[in-house]
C-alpha positions as CSV (number, residue, x, y, z in Angstrom):
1,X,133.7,91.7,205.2
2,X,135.4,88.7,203.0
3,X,134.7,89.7,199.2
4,X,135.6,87.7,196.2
5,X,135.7,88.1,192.5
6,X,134.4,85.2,189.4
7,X,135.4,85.9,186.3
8,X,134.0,83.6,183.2
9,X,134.5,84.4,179.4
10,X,131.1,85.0,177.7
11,X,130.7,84.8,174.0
12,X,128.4,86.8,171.8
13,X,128.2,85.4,168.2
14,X,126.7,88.9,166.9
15,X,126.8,92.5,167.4
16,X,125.1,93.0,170.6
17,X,123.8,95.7,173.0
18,X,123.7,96.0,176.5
19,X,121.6,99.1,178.5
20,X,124.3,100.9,179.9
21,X,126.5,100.8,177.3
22,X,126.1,103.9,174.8
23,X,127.6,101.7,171.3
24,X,126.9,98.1,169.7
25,X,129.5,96.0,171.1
26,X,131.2,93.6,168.5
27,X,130.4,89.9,168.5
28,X,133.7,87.9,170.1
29,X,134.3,86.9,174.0
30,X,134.5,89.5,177.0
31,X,135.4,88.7,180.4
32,X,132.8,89.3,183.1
33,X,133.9,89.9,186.4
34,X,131.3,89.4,189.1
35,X,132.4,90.9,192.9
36,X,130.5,88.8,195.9
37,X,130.6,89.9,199.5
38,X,130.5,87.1,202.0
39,X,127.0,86.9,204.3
40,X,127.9,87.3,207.9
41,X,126.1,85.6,211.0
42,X,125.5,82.3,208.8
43,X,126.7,78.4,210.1
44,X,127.8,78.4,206.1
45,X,129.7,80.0,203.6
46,X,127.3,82.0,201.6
47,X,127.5,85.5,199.0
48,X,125.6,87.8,197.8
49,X,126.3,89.7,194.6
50,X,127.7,93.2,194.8
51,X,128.8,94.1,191.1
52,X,128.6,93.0,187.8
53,X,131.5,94.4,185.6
54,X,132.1,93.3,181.6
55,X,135.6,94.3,180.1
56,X,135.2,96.3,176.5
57,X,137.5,96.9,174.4
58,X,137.5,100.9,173.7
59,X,140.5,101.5,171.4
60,X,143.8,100.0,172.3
61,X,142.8,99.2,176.1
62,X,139.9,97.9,178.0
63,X,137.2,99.4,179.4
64,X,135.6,97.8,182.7
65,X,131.6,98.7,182.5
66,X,129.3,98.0,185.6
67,X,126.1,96.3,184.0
68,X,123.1,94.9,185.5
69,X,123.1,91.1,185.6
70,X,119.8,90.9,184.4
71,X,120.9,93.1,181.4
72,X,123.9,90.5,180.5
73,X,121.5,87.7,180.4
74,X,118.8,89.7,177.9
75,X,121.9,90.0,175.8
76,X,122.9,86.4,176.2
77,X,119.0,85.5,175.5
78,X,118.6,87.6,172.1
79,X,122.2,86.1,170.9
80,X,120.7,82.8,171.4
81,X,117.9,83.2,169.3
82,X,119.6,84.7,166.8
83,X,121.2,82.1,165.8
């Protein structure tokens, strides 16, 4: 099976929570890393979505979380309107 990884920087402007996550996360950009697994027995390239993984900070190292990608963009949402 062919897999591949996205990563993309998302920024939160404030604190923020995510279910999943057991603390308020701080506002600032985190690194989401999104692994796809190739569809076989199609005449074109096309992925699904296996995992969704955002890196924390938890001390002095990082912290990869698996989170649901509807979850991320609730987050995302509720920053906007804060604003």
């Amino acid at each position: 099976m062919t897999m591949r990884s996205r990563r993309e920087t998302i920024t939160f402007q404030n604190p923020f929570r995510i279910k999943g996550i057991d603390r308020l996360l701080s506002p600032g950009a985190y690194e989401v890393v999104t692994d796809e697994e190739m569809i076989e027995g199609l005449s074109f390239a096309s992925f699904r979505r296996v995992a969704t993984m955002i890196m924390v900070p938890r001390g002095s190292s990082m912290e990869m979380i698996s989170i649901s990608p509807a979850d991320l963009s609730d987050a995302q949402r509720i920053d906007a309107s804060a604003a």
